[in-house]
C-alpha positions in Angstrom: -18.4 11.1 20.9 -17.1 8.6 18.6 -14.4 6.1 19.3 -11.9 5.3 16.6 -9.5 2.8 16.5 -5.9 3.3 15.4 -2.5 2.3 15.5 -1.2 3.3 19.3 2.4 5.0 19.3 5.0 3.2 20.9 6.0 4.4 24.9 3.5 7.3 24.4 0.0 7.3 26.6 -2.9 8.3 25.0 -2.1 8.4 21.5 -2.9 7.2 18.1 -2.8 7.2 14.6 -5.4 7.3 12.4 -4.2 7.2 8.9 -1.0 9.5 8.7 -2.1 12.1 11.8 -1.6 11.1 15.1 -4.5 11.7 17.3 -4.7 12.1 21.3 -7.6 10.2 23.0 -7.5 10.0 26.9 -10.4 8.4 29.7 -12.5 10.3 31.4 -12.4 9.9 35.0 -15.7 7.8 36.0 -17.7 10.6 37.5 -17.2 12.6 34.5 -17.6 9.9 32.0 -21.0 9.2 33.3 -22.7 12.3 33.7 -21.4 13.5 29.9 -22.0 9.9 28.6 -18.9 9.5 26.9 -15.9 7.1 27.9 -12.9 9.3 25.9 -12.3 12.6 24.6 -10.2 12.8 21.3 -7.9 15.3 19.8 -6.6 15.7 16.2 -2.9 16.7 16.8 -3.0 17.7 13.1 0.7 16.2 13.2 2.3 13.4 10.9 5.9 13.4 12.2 6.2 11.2 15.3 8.6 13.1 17.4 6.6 16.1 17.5 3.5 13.7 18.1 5.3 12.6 21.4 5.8 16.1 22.6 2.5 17.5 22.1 1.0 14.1 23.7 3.3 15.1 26.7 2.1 18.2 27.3 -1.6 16.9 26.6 -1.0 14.3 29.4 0.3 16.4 31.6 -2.5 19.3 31.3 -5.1 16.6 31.7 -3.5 15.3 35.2 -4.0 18.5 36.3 -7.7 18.5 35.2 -8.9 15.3 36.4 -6.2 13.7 38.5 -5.7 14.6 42.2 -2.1 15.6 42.9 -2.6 14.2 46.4 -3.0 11.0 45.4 -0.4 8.2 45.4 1.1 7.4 41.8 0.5 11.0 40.5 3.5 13.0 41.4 7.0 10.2 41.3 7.6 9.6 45.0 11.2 9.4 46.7 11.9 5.9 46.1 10.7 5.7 42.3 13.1 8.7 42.0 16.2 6.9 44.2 15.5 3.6 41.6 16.1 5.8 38.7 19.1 6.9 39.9 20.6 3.3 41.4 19.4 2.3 37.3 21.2 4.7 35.5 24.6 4.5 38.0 24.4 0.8 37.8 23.9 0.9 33.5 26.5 3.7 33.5 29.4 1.8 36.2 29.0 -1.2 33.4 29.4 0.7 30.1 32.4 2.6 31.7 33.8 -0.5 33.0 33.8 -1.8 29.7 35.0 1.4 28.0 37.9 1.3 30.3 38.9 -1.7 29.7 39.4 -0.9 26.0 41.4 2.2 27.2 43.6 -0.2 29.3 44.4 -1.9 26.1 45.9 1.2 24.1 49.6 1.2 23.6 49.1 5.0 24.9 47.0 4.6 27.7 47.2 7.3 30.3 45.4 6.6 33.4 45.7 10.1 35.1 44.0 11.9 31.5 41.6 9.5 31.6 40.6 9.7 35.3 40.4 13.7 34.4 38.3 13.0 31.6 35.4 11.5 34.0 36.0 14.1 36.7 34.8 16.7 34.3 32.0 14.6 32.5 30.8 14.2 36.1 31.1 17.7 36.7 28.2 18.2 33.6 26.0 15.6 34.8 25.9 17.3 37.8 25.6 20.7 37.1 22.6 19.3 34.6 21.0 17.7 37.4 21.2 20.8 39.4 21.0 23.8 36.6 18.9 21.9 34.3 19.3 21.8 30.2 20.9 25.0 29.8 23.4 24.6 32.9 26.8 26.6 31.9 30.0 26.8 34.1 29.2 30.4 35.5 31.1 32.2 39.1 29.3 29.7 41.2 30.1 26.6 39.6 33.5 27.2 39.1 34.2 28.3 42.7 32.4 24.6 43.8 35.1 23.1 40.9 37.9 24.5 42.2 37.2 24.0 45.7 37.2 20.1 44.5 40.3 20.7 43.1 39.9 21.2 39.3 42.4 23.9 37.6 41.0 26.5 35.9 41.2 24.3 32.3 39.4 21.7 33.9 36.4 24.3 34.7 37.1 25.6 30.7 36.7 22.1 29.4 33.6 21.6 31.7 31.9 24.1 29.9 33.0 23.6 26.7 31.5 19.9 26.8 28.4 20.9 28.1 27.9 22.7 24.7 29.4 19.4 22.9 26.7 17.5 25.0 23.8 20.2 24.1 25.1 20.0 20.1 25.2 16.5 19.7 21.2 16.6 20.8 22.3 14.2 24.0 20.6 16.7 26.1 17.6 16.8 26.9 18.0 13.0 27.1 16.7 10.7 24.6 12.9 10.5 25.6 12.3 6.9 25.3 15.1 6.1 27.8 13.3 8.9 30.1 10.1 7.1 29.0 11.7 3.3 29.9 13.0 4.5 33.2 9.5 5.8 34.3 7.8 2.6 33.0 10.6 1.0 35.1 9.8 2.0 38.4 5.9 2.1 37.8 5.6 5.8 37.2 3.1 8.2 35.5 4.7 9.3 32.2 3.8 12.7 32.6 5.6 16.0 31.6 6.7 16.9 34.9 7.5 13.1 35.8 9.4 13.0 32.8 11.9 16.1 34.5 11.9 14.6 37.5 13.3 11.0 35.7 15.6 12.7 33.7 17.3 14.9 36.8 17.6 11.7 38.1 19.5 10.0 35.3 21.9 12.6 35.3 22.9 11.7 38.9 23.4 8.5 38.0 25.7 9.6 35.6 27.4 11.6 37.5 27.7 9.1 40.8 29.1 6.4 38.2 31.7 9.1 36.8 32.9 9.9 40.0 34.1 6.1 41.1 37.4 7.2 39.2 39.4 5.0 41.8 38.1 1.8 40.2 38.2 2.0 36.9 41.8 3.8 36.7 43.4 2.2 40.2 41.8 -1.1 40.4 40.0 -0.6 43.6 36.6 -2.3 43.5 34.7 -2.2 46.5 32.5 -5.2 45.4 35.4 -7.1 45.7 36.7 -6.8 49.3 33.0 -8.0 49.7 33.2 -10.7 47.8 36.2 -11.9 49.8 34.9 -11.6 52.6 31.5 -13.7 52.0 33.8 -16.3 50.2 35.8 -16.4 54.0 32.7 -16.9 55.8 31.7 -19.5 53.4 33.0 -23.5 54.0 35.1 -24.7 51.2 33.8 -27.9 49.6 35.0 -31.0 49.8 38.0 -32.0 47.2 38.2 -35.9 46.6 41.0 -36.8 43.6 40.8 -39.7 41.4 43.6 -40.3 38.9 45.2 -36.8 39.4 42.2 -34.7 38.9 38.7 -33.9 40.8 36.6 -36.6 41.2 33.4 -36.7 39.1 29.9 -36.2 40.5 27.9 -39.7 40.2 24.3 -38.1 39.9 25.8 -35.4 37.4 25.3 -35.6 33.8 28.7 -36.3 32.4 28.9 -34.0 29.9 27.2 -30.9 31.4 29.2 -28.0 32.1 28.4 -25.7 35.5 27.0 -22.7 33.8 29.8 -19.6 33.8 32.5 -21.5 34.6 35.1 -23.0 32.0 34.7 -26.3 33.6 33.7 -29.5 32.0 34.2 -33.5 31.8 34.7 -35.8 29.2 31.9 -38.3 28.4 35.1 -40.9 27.4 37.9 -40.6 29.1 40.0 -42.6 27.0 39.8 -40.2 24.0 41.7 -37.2 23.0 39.5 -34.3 24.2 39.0 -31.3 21.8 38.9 -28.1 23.5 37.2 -25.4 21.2 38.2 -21.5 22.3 36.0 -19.9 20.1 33.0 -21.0 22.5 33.3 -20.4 26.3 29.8 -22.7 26.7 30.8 -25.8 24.7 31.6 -29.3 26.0 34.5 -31.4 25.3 33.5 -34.5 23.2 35.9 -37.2 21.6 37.5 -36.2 18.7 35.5 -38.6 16.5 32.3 -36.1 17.4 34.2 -32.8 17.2 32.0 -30.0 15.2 33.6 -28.9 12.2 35.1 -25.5 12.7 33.1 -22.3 11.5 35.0 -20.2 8.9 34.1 -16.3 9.2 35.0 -13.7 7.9 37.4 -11.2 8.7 35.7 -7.9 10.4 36.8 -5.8 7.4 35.6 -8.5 4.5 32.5 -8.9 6.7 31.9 -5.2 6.7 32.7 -4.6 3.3 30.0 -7.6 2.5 27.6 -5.9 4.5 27.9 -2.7 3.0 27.2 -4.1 -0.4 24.5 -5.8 0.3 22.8 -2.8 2.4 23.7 -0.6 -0.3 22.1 -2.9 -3.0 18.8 -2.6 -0.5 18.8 1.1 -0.8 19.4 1.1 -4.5 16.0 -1.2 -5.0 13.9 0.9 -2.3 15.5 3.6 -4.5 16.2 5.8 -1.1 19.8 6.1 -2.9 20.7 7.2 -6.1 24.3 6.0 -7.8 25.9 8.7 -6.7 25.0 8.0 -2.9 25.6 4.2 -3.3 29.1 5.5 -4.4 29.6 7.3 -1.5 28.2 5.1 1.1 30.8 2.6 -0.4 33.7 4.5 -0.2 33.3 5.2 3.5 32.3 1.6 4.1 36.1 0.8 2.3 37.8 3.2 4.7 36.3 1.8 8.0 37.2 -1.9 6.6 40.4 -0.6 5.9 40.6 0.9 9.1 39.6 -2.8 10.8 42.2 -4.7 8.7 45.2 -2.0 9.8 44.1 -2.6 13.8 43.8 -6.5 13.1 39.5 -6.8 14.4 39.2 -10.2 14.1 35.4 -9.9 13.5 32.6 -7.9 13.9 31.6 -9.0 17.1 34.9 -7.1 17.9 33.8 -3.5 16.6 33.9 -1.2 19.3 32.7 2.3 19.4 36.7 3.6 19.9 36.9 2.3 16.6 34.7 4.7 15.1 36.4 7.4 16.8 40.0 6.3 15.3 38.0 7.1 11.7 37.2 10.4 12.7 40.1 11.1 14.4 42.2 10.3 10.7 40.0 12.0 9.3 41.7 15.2 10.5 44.9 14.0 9.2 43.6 13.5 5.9 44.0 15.9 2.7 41.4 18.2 1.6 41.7 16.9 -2.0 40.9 13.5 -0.5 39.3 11.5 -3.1 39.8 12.7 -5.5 42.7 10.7 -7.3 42.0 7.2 -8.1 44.8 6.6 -5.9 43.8 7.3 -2.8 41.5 3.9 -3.0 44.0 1.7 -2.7 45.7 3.5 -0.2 45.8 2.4 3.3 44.9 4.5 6.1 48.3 5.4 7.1 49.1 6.4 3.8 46.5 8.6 3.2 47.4 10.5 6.7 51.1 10.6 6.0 49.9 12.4 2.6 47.9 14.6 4.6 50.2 15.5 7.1 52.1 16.6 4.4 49.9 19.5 3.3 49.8 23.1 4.8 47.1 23.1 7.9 44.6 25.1 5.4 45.0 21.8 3.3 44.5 19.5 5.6 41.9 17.9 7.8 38.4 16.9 5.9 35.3 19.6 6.0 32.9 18.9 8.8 30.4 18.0 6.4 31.9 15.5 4.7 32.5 13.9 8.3 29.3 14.4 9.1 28.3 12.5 5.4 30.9 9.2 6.6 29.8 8.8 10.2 26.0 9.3 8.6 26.6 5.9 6.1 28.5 4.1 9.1 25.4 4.8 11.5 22.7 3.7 9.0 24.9 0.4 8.3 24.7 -0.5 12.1 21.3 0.3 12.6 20.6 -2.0 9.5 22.7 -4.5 10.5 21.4 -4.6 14.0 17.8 -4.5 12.6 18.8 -8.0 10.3 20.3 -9.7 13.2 23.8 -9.6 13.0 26.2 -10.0 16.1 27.4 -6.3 16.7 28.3 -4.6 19.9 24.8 -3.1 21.2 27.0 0.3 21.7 28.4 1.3 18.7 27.0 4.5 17.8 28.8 6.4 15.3 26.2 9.3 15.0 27.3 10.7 18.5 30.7 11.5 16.9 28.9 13.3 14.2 30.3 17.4 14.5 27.6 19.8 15.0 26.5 21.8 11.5 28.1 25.4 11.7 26.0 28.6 10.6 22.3 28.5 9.3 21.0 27.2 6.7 20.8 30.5 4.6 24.7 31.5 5.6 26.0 28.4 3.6 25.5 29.6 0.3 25.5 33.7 -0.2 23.5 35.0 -2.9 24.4 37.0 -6.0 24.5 41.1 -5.6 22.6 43.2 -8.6 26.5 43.8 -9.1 27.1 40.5 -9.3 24.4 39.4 -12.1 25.5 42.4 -13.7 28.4 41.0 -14.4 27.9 37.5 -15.0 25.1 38.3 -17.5 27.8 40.8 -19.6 30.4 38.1 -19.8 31.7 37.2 -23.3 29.6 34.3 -24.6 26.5 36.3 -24.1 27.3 39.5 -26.4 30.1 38.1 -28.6 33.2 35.9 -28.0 36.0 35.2 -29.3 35.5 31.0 -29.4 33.7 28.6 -28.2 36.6 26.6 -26.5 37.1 27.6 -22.9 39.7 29.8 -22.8 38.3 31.6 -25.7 34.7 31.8 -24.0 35.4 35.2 -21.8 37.7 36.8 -24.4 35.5 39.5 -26.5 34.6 38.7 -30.4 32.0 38.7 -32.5 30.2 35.2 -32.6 27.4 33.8 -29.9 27.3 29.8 -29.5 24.0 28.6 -28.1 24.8 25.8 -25.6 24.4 25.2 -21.9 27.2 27.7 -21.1 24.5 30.2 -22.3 20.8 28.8 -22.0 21.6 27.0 -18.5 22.3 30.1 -17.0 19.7 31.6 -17.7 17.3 28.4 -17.1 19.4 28.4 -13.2 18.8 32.3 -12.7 15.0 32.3 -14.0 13.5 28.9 -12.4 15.6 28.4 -9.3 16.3 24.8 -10.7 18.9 22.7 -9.1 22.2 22.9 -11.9 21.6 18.8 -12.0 18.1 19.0 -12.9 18.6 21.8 -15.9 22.0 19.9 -17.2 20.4 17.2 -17.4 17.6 18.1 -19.1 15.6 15.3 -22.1 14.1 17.2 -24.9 11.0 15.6 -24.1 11.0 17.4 -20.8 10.6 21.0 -22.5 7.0 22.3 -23.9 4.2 24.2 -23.9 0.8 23.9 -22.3 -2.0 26.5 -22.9 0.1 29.0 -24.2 2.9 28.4 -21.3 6.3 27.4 -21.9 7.4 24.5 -19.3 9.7 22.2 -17.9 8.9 19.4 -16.5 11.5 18.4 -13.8 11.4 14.0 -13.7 13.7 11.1 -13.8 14.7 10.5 -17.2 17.2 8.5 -19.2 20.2 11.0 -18.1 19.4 11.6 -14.5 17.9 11.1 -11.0 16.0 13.6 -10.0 16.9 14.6 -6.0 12.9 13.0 -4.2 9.7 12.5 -5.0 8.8 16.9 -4.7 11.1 17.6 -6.8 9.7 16.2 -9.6 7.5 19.8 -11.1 6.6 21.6 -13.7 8.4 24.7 -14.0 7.0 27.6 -16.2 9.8 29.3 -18.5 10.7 32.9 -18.1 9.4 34.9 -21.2 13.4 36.7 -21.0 14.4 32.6 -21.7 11.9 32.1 -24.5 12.9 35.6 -25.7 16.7 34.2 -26.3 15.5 31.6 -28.4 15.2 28.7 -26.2 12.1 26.8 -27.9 14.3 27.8 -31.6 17.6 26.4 -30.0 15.5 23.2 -28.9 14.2 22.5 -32.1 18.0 22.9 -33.9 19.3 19.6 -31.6 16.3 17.7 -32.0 16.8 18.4 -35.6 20.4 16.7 -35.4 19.0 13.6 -33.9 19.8 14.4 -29.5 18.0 13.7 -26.9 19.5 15.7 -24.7 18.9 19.5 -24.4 23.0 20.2 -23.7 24.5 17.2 -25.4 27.6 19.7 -25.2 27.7 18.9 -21.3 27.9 14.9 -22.2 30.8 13.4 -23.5 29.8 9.6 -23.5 32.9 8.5 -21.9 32.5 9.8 -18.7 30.6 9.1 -15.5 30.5 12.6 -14.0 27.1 14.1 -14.1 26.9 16.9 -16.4 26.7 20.2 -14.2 30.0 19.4 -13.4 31.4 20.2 -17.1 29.2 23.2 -17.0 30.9 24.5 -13.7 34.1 24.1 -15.1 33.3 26.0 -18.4 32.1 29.0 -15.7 34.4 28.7 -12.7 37.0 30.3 -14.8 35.3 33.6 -15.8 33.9 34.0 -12.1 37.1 33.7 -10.3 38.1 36.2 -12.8 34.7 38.9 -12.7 33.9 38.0 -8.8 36.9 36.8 -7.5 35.5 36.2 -3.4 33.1 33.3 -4.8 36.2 31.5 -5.6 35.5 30.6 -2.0 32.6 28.3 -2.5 32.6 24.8 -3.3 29.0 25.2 -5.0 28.8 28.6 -7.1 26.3 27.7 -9.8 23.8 26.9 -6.5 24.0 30.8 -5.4 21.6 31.6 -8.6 18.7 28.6 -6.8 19.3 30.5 -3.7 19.2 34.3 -5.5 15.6 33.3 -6.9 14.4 31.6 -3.8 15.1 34.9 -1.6 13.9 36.8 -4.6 10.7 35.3 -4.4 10.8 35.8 -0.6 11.5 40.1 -1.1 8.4 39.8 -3.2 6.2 38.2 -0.6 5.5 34.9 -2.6 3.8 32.9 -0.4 5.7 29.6 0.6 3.8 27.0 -0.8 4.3 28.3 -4.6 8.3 28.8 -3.4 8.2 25.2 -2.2 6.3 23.9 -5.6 8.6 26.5 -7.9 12.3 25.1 -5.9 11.3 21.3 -5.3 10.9 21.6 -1.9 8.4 19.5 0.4 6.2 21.2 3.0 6.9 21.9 6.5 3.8 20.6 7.8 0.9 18.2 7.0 -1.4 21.2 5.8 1.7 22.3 4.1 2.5 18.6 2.5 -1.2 17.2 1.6 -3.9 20.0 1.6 -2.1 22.1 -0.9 -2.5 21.8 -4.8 0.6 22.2 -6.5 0.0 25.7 -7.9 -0.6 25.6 -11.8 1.6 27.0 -14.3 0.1 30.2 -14.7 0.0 30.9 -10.9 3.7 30.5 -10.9 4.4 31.9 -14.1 2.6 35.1 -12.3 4.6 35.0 -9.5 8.4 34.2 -11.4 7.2 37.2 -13.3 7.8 39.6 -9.9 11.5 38.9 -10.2 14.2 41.3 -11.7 15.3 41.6 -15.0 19.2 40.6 -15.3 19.4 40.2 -18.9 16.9 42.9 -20.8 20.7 44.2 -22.3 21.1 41.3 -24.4 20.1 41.2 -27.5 18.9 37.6 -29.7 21.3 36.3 -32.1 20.1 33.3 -34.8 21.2 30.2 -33.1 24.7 28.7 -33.8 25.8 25.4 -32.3 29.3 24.5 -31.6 30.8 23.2 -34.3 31.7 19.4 -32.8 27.6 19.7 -31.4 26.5 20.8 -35.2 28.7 17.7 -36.4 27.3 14.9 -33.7 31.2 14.7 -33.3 32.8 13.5 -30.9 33.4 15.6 -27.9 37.0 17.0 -28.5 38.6 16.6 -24.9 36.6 13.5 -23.7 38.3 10.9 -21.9 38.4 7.0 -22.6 36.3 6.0 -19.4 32.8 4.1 -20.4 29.7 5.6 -18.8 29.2 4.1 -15.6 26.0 5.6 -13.9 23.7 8.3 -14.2 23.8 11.2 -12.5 21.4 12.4 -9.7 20.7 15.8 -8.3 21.9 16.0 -4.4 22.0 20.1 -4.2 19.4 21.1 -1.3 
């Protein structure tokens, strides 16, 4: 067999990557190695993704123990005292990051000791009941007699259960698998499957041992201090000898070296003033004349607000983030400094994780319509949440996604800052605050009913209308306008395109190749496209080209555009231009489907009508995935598959239903400000400030 050589995985035995695949190559015991006369045996995992790398390898690793290890022999199974280390670890890591937690607690103006003491009661009652019932441990008849037997109230044994399932959400159980991983290497164990349960059990009890010491955290009762007492009793005090009213100084001691941890220190020159400097609990007194010049920082919230620039700037040149995300990731960099600058952090060293909390916590005070008036930016926290508080509870309190969206930008600012160095509490974690998604995927978004098309496709504008202003739009007349309002939809309902990608359309992204009317999803000068798969070629529905797209294309590259909807674009305006087209249609839905008033994103039920349109017609995933942008599942999915050709997927859109074969083709009329190259009439006075970029799923 041959032996390749690859890149190992980090904390994982026995695997490598070759390439993009990770690959699982383990010794053969001696015996064996010899009589097949080869040293490894390797296995493609067929897998690109590292985390499912690392479970495959565990249950590779722990198969082959079982081949050609012996159980019986010493460093196999974890014995009784790697299993009692783990546990004296994890209490001893846990006692300190509770101790310092705490001590924060102890520091709010409405601390209450007794909630807090009940608050570790019940998080020890989870650890334990993991350690004993294992990842799916719930508070059932058993448990609950053991809780109340220890004295917890029936809420307590409620609230027990209830953050078991927070714990189990928030993916903190089963427990992070390198920490599982570092605790075995730790303690000299085999990082097996069935090691790795046995660590992890362990861990738990160390959690839960460290939770119950409630008595020193909350009533000052340290053990470790009676002791300390004590040896300092049996120990003799030294010697005290005074020279001009202080101690006197060591002769064969450096003069100007400090005992290390203590705040002790002597002057090199007596004589001179000394300068004391409070910022640094290591440094020396000197005479003033050699007195370092004092370091200027920056506030914590200027400091943040620099750093969130500046990481946002790196994203925008590894274009990871369009302009709309930079946006974004700004804003909620603003609130947190804001946030810092009400509570008076000093700097960042003195960002704690409880500060992160206080976010989400306004959060829920905050109005719905958050954001949305220029306002609200230069409003301080406090504001914002008296505004808030002001609203009826429907209209109040921000989605769980959009949390989700702030405490995602905070997260990826501390792991980048962390990763350049800067001097941040190791703690902070803002992702663990982060509320679990609600519903599947497919329940977010419903799709459109026959009915529904129906209905949408007999509005107004598509068999006659009254104008082409807005209101007029719905009204019944005699005159058709070819715009967005009416090509769009059918380009959204036929192609499954995301509203972004269509709105934003360059004339030079529409053709024909072969016969085929296409087109071609990409960057251009008007906007992002979402990643790299969604750029596509998309074929055109012969119902679109039967409408007249290809003769209303030709009319506005006649007037000089470059843009297929230039009625969508106002030149004054940074919002993208789906968002016009949305408002020219919210008004007639509301009206013909009034439920769908209910979603944020109405346009994006047509994408998800056409991809489970495709699905009813048993198109196989890899054309739905080229047809709708989306990347593959799987490596096989991702790399081995051609991107199906236009008159594959042309075959396949043709298996969806007809919604339109009532309407009839009309010669092509532009709106009259359009026909012009006026002016939009309603555009504001705003310059164009970015493009826009599609972000729908």
């Amino acid at each position: 067999m041959t032996v390749h050589r690859g890149l190992l995985l980090p904390r994982v035995a026995n695997v490598i990557r070759r390439g993009a695949v990770y690959q699982w190559r383990r010794r053969l015991p001696a015996t064996l190695a010899k009589r097949l006369a080869i040293s490894h045996i390797a296995i493609s995992l067929r897998i690109r993704e590292q985390p499912k790398a690392r479970a495959l390898a565990d249950h590779l690793n722990a198969f082959a123990a079982m081949l050609f290890d012996d159980p019986t022999q010493d460093g196999f199974l974890i014995s009784k005292q790697q299993a009692t280390a783990i546990v004296r670890q994890a209490a001893d890591r846990h006692l300190q990051r509770l101790d310092r937690i705490s001590a924060m607690e102890r520091s709010s103006p409405d601390f209450d000791a007794d909630d807090s003491r009940r608050s570790d009661v019940i998080m020890s009652w989870c650890y334990q009941l993991l350690a004993g019932r294992g990842e799916s441990a719930k508070v059932d008849e058993s448990a609950r007699r053991q809780m109340i037997a220890a004295g917890l109230t029936e809420a307590d044994c409620v609230e027990v259960d209830h953050m078991l399932n927070c714990l189990r959400a928030q993916r903190l159980i089963p427990h992070y698998p390198a920490r599982i991983r570092a605790a075995l290497d730790a303690v000299g164990a085999c990082p097996h499957g069935g090691n790795a349960r046995i660590a992890q059990t362990a861990i738990f009890r160390g959690y839960a041992a460290a939770l119950r010491q409630t008595d020193r955290r909350w009533d000052g009762i340290y053990i470790e201090d009676d002791h300390l007492v004590q040896e300092l009793l049996r120990s003799p005090a030294p010697p005290v000898t005074a020279e001009h009213g202080g101690a006197k100084a060591n002769p064969d001691r450096p003069p100007a070296v400090q005992r290390e941890g203590t705040a002790e220190r002597t002057a090199q020159d007596a004589s001179g003033p000394i300068i004391i400097d409070p910022g640094a609990a290591d440094s020396v007194q000197q005479p003033a004349k050699s007195a370092p010049k004092p370091v200027v920082s920056l506030s914590a919230d200027r400091a943040l607000s620099a750093l969130g620039r500046r990481f946002a700037d790196e994203k925008a040149d590894d274009r990871a983030w369009d302009q709309k995300s930079q946006k974004q990731a700004l804003q909620t960099y603003g609130l947190f400094a804001k946030l810092l600058s009400e509570k008076g952090i000093a700097t960042l060293r003195d960002v704690k994780q409880r500060h992160f909390s206080d976010l989400k916590a306004a959060f829920k005070n905050f109005a719905k319509s958050y954001g949305k008036s220029p306002a609200d930016e230069e409003r301080s926290i406090a504001e914002l949440e008296t505004i808030g508080k002001q609203k009826p509870a429907d209209k109040r309190g921000l989605e769980a996604a959009t949390v989700r969206r702030h405490l995602t930008f905070l997260q990826e600012l501390v792991d980048w800052a962390r990763a350049n160095g800067e001097a941040i509490d190791k703690d902070l974690a803002p992702r663990l605050l982060k509320p679990p998604k609600g519903g599947r995927g497919r329940t977010k978004r419903a799709t459109f009913s026959t009915d529904d098309l129906a209905l949408i496709f007999n509005f107004a504008f598509f068999i006659g209308c009254k104008g082409w202003k807005k209101q007029d739009a719905f009204l019944p007349g005699d005159v058709v306008y070819h715009r967005a309002l009416y090509f769009a939809l059918f380009m959204l309902h036929y192609m499954g395109a995301r509203r972004e990608e269509i709105c934003g359309l360059d004339l030079d992204d529409v053709g024909v190749i072969n016969g085929i009317g296409y087109v071609h999803i990409r960057d251009n000068a008007h906007r992002d496209i979402k990643n790299d798969q969604s750029e596509r070629f998309i074929p055109l529905h012969p119902e679109i080209i039967r409408l007249g797209i290809f003769d209303y294309v030709e009319a506005i590259r006649a007037l000089g555009y470059n843009r297929v909807f230039p009625d969508l674009h106002s030149g004054t305006t940074d919002s993208p231009s789906g968002d016009k087209l949305y408002d020219e249609l919210i008004g007639g839905l509301l009206i013909a489907i009034p439920e769908e008033g209910q979603r944020k994103k109405v346009i994006h039920s047509l994408r998800k009508t056409f991809g489970a349109a495709l699905k009813k017609q048993d198109v196989d995933i890899e054309t739905r995935a080229d047809l709708l942008g989306h990347g593959g599942k799987t490596a096989t999915d991702e790399i081995y598959v051609d991107a199906a050709d236009l008159e594959m997927k042309l075959a396949e859109m043709l298996k969806l239903p007809i919604a339109t074969a009532h309407l009839r083709t009309f010669p092509i009329k532009l709106i009259p400000w359009v026909a012009e190259k006026n002016k939009m009439p309603y555009s504001g006075r705003k310059p164009a400030a970015r493009r826009a970029s599609t972000t729908e799923p």
